[in-house]
C-alpha positions as a Markdown table, in Angstrom:
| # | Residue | x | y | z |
|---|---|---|---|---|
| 1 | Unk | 18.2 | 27.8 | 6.1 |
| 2 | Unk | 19.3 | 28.7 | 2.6 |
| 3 | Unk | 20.2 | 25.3 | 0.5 |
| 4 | Unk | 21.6 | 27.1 | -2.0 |
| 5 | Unk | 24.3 | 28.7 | -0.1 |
| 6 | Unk | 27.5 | 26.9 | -0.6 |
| 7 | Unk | 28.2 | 25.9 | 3.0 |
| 8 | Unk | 24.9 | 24.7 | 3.4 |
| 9 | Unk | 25.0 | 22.7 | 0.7 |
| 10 | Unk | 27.7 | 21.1 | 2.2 |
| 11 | Unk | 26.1 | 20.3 | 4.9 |
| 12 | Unk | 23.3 | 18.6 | 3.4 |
| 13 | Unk | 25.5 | 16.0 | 1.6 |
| 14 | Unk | 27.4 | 15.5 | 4.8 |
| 15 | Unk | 24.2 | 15.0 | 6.1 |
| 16 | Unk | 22.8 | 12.7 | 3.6 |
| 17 | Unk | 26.1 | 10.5 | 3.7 |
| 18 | Unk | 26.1 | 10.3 | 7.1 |
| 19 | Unk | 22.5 | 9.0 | 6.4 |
| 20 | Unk | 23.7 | 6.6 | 3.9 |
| 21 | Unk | 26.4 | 5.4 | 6.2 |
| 22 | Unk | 23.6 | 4.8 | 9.2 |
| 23 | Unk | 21.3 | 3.1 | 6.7 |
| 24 | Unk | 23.7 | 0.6 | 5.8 |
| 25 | Unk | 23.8 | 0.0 | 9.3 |
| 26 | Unk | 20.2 | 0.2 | 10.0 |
| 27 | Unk | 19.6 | -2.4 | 6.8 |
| 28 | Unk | 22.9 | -4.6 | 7.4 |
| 29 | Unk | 21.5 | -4.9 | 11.6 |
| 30 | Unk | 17.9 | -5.2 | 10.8 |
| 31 | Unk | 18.6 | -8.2 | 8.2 |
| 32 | Unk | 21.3 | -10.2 | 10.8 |
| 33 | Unk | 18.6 | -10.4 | 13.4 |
| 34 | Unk | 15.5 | -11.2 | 11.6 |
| 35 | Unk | 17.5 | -13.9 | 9.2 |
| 36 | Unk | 19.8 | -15.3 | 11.9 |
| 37 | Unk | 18.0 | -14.4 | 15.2 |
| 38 | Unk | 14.3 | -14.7 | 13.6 |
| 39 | Unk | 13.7 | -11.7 | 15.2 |
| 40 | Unk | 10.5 | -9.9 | 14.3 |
| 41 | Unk | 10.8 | -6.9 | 11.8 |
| 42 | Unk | 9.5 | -4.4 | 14.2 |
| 43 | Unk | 11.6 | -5.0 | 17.2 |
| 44 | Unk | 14.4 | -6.4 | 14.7 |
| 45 | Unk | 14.1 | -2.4 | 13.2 |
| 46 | Unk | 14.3 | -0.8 | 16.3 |
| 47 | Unk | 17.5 | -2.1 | 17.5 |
| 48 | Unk | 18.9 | -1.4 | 14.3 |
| 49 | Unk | 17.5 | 1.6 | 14.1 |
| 50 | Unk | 19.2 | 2.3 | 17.8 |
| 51 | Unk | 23.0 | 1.2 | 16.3 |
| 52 | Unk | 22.2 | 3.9 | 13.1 |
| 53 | Unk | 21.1 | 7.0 | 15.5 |
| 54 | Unk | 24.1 | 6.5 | 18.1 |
| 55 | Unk | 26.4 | 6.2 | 14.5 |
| 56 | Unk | 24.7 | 9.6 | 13.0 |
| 57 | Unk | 25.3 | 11.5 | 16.4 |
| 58 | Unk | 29.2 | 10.7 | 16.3 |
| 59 | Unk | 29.7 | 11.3 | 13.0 |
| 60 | Unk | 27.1 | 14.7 | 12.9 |
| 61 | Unk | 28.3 | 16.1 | 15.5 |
| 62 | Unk | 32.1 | 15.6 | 14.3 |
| 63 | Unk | 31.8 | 15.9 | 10.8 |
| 64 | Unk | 28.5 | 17.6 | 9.3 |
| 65 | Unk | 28.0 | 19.9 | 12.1 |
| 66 | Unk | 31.7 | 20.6 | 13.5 |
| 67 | Unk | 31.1 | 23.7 | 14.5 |
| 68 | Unk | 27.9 | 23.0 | 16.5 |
| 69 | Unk | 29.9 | 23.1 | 19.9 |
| 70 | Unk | 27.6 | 25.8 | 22.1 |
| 71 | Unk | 25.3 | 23.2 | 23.5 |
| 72 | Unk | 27.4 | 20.0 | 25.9 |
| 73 | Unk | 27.6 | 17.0 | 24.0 |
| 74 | Unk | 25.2 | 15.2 | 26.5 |
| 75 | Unk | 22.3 | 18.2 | 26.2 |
| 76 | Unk | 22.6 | 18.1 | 22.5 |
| 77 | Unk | 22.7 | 14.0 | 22.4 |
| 78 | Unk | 19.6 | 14.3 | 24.5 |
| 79 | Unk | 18.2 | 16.6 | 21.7 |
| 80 | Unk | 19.3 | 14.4 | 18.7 |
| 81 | Unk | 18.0 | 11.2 | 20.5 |
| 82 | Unk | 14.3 | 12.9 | 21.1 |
| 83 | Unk | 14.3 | 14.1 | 17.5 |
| 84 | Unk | 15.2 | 10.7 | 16.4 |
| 85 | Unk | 12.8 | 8.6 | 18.6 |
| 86 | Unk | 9.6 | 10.8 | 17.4 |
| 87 | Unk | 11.2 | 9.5 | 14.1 |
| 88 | Unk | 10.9 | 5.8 | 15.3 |
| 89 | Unk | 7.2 | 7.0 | 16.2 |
| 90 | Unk | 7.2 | 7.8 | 12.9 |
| 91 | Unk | 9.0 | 4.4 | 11.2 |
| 92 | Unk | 7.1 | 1.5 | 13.5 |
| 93 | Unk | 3.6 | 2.0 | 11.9 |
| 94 | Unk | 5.4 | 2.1 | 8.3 |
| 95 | Unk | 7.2 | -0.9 | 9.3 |
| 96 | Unk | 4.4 | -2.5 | 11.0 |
| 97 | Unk | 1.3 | -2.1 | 8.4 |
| 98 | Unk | 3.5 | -1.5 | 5.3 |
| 99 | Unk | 5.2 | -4.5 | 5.5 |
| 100 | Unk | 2.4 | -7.4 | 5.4 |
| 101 | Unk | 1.3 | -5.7 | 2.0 |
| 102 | Unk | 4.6 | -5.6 | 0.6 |
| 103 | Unk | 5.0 | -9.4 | 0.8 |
| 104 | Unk | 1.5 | -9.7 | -0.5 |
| 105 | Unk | 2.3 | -8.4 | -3.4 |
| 106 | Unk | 5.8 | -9.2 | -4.0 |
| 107 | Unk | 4.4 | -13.0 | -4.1 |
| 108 | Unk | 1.5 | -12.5 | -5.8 |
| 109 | Unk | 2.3 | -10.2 | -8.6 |
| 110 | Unk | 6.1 | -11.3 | -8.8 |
| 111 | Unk | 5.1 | -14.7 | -8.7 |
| 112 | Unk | 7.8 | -15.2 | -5.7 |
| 113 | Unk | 8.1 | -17.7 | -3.4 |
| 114 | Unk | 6.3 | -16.5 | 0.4 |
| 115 | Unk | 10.1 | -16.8 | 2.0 |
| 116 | Unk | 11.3 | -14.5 | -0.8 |
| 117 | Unk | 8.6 | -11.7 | -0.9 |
| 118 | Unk | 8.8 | -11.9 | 3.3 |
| 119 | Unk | 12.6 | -11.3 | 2.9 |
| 120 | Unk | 12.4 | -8.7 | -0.4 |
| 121 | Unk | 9.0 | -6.8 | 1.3 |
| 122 | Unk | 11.2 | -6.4 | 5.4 |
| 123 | Unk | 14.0 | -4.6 | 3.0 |
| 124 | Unk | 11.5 | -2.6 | 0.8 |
| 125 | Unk | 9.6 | -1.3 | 3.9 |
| 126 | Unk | 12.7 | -0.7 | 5.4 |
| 127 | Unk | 14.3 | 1.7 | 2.9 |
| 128 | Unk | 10.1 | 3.8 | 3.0 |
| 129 | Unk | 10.9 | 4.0 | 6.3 |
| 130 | Unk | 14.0 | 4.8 | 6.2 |
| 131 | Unk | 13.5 | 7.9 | 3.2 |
| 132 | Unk | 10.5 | 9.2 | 5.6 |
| 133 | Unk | 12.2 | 9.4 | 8.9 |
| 134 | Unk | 15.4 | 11.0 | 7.2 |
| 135 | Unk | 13.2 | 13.9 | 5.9 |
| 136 | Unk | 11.4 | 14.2 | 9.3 |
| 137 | Unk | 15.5 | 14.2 | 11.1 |
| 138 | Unk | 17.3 | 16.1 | 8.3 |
| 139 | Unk | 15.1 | 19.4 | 8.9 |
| 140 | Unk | 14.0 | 18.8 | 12.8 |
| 141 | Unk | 17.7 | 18.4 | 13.9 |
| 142 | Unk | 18.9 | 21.6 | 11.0 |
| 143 | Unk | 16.5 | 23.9 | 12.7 |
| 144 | Unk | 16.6 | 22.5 | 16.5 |
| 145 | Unk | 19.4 | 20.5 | 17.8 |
| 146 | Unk | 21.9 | 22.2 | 15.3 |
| 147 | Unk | 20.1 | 25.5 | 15.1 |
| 148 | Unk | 24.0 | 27.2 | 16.6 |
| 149 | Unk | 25.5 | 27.6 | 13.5 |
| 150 | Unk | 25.4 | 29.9 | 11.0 |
């Protein structure tokens, strides 16, 4: 993959909006649960996380990669969704260990109250998360599940 050629180029920003897109879904789920369900972050992340993968496929598959039509949509979901769960391998440790030292801090060294550094330390953990696993997807899916394009 050449990123400076102009269609690929393309792509990537397609591909990064599309991102953009699922992580204001991935943030906007992952805050509704834990603030009005009290759901954990972890399992609170993963279902948002869930709503943000199925969004990327449509809109991927439609609009990034258009011409990506060789493989049946159900074989190549199957390949987006195995790309993106080694990603969630990837995002529940972040979220898991990353987040208890975030609040930590936040309170401590921001002098915030333990309700605030909770809810400012789930979003900052969040978007590490969220700027790891992209990487991980952005290349993985490129070279694999949309590897029938020129």
């Amino acid at each position: 993959m050449i990123l400076n050629a102009d269609k690929e180029r393309i792509r990537f920003m397609k591909f990064a909006i599309v991102g953009a897109i699922g992580s204001v879904i991935d943030i906007g789920v992952m805050n509704l649960l834990t603030r009005l369900l009290d759901m954990r972050l972890v399992l609170a992340g993963s279902i948002s996380f869930t709503c943000a993968v199925i969004n990327n496929f449509i809109l991927n598959r439609y609009w990034t990669y258009p011409d990506s039509r060789s493989k049946p949509l159900i074989h190549q979901l199957g390949m987006f969704v195995l790309v993106n769960s080694i990603g969630i391998g990837i995002r529940i440790p972040i979220l898991h260990f990353v987040e208890p030292a975030m609040a930590g801090v936040f309170e401590s060294m921001a002098h915030l109250s333990h309700a605030a550094a909770e809810s400012l330390a789930k979003n900052a953990t969040l978007l590490i998360a969220i700027a790891v696993v992209m990487t991980w997807n952005f290349f993985i899916n490129r070279y694999w599940t949309y590897n029938d394009i020129e």
